[in-house]
C-alpha positions in Angstrom: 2.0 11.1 6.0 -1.5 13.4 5.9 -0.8 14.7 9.5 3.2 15.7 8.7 1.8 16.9 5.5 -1.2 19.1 7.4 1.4 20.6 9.8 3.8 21.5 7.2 1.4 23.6 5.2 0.5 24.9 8.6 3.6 25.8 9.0 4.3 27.2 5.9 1.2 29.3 5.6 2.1 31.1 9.3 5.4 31.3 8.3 4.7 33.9 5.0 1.1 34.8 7.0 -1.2 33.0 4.6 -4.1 31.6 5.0 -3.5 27.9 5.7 -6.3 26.5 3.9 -4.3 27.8 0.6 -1.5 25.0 1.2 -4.0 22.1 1.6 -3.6 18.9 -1.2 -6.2 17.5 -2.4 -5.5 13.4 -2.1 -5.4 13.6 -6.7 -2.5 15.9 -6.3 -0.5 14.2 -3.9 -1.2 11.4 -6.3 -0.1 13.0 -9.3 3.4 14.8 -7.3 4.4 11.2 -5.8 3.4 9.6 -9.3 5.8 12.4 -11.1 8.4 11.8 -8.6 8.6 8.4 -9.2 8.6 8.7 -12.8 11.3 11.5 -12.2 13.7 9.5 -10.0 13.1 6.3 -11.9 13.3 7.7 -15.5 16.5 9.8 -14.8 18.3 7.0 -12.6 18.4 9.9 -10.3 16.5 9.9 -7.2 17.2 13.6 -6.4 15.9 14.9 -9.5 12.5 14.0 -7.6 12.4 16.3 -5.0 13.3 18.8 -7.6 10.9 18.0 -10.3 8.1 18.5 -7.8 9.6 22.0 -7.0 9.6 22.6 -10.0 6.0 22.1 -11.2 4.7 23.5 -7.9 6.6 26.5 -9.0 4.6 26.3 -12.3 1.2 25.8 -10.5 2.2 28.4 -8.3 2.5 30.9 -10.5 0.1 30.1 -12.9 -2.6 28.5 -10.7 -4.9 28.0 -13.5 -3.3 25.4 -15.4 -3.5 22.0 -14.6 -1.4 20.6 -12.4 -1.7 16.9 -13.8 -0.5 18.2 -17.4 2.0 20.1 -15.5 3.3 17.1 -13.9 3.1 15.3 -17.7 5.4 18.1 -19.2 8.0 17.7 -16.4 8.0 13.9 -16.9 8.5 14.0 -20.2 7.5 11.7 -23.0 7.1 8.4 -22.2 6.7 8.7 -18.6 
């Protein structure tokens, strides 16, 4: 997964000429996206809101790089998650 991951943000970065090292995960935010996309697909009963859940909060990040990402991921999944 790390090496498809590590070309992808490769990838990306070359494709919009950033710097790559920008699109680089740290191992805690894979494992709070994967954790919210489970939580996602499994609270819903719909796997595709997974994908899009994680859009969604790297959207947040994104644009707001300061915040958290783990209490983003918390707000997207909703109480009880």
């Amino acid at each position: 997964m790390h090496e498809w991951l590590e070309r992808a943000h490769a990838d990306l970065a070359a494709a919009v000429g950033d710097d790559p090292a920008g699109y680089t995960l740290a191992q805690a935010d894979i494992d709070i996206l994967l954790e919210l996309a489970r939580a996602a697909a499994h609270g819903s009963g719909e796997r595709q809101n997974a994908p899009l859940a994680t859009y969604l909060v790297g959207l947040a990040h994104g644009r707001h790089p300061s915040r958290n990402l783990g209490a983003l991921a918390d707000v997207a999944a909703g109480p009880g998650a």
